[in-house]
C-alpha positions in Angstrom: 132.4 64.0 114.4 129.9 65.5 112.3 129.0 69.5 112.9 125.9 69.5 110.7 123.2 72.0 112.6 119.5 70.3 112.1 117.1 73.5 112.7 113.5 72.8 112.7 111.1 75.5 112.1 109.2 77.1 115.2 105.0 76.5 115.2 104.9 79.9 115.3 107.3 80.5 111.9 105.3 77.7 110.3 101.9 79.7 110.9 103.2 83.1 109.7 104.8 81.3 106.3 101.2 79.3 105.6 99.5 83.0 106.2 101.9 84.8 104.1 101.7 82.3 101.1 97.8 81.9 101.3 97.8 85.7 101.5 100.3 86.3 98.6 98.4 83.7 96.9 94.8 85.4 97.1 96.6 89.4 96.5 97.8 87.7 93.7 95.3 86.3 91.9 93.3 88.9 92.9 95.7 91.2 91.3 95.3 89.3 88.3 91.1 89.4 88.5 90.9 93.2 88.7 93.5 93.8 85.9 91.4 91.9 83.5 88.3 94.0 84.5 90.7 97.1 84.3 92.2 95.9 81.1 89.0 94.0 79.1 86.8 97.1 80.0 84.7 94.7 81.6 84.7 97.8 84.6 84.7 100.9 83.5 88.0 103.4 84.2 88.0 106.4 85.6 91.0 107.0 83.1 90.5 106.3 79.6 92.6 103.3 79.1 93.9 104.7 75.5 94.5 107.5 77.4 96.7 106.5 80.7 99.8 106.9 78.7 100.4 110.1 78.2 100.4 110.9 82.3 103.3 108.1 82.9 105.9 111.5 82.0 104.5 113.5 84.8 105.6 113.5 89.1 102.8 112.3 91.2 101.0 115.5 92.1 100.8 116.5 88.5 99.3 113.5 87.6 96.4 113.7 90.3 95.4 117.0 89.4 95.6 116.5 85.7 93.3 114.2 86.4 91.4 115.3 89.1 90.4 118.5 86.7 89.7 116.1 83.6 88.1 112.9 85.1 87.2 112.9 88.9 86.2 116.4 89.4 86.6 116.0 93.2 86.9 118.3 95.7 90.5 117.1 97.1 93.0 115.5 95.5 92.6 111.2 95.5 95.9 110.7 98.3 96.6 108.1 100.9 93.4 105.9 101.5 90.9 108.5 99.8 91.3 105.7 96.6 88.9 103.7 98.7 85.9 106.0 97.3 86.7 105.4 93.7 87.5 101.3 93.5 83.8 101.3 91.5 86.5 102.5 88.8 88.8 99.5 87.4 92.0 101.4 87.7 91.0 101.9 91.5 89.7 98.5 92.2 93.3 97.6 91.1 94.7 98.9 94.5 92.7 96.6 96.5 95.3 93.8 95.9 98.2 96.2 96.7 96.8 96.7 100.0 95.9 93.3 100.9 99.4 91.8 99.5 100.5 95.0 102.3 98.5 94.0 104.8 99.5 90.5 104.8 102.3 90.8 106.6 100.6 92.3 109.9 98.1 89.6 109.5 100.7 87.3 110.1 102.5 89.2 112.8 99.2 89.0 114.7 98.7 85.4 114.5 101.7 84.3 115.8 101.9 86.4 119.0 99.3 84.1 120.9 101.7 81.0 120.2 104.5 83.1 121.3 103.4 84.1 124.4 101.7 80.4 125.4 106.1 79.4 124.9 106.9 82.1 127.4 108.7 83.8 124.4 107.2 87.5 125.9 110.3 89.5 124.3 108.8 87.8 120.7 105.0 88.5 121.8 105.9 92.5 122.4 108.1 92.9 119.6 105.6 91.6 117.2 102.8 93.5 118.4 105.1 96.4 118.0 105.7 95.6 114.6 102.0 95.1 113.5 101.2 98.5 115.1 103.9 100.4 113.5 103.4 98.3 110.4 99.6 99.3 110.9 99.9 103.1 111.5 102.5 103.0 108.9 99.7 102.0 106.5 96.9 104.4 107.9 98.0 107.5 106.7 98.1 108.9 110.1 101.8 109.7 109.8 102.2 112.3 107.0 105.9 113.4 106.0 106.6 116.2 103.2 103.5 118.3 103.3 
């Protein structure tokens, strides 16, 4: 008597794996494009490249005013999605990646809930809704904590 379990993959879990490696795939080597503009000069910083360095010592908030008052000259400091304004600037552009390779994941949560619901799975549908939308406003900035 053999007990070996043979588990097949659900459509649905096939779907949200072929989203999440084409969407890793693309942040990635889209991670890899805007470093070389960042890194070849190609696009110009907003940070002196030779001068990055000697911010890595300082806490977060230090560092976006140190170089809010040297480079940006803006009127608030660059937080949450404000970033967006500045990706003319290599060492901004470089966040797009980040925040596709983060959005990914919703992406796929979304596709698969039409798939579950057509399987009557409606306990699956809701739950991954939920977890795009809390995934979602997670991401938007509309929840601030520590300030």
């Amino acid at each position: 008597m053999s007990s070996e379990n043979k588990t097949t993959a659900t459509a649905e879990q096939l779907l949200y794996a072929r989203i999440l490696e084409k969407g890793m795939y693309f942040g990635l080597v889209l991670m890899f494009l805007t470093f070389a503009l960042y890194v070849f000069g190609i696009v110009e910083p907003a940070i002196p490249l030779n001068e990055i360095a000697g911010y890595w010592r300082q806490d977060v908030h230090s560092y976006l005013e140190a170089i809010n008052h040297t480079y940006l000259h803006l009127e608030n400091l660059p937080t949450g999605w404000s970033w967006m304004a500045l990706i003319g600037k290599s060492d901004f552009l470089n966040f797009v990646p980040i925040a596709i390779l983060s959005g990914v994941t919703i992406m796929c949560y979304l596709a698969i809930v039409p798939g579950l619901f057509r399987r009557g799975d409606k306990a699956y549908g809701i739950m991954a809704i939920a977890e795009a939308l809390i995934l979602a406003l997670a991401a938007s900035g509309l929840l601030m904590v520590g300030h």
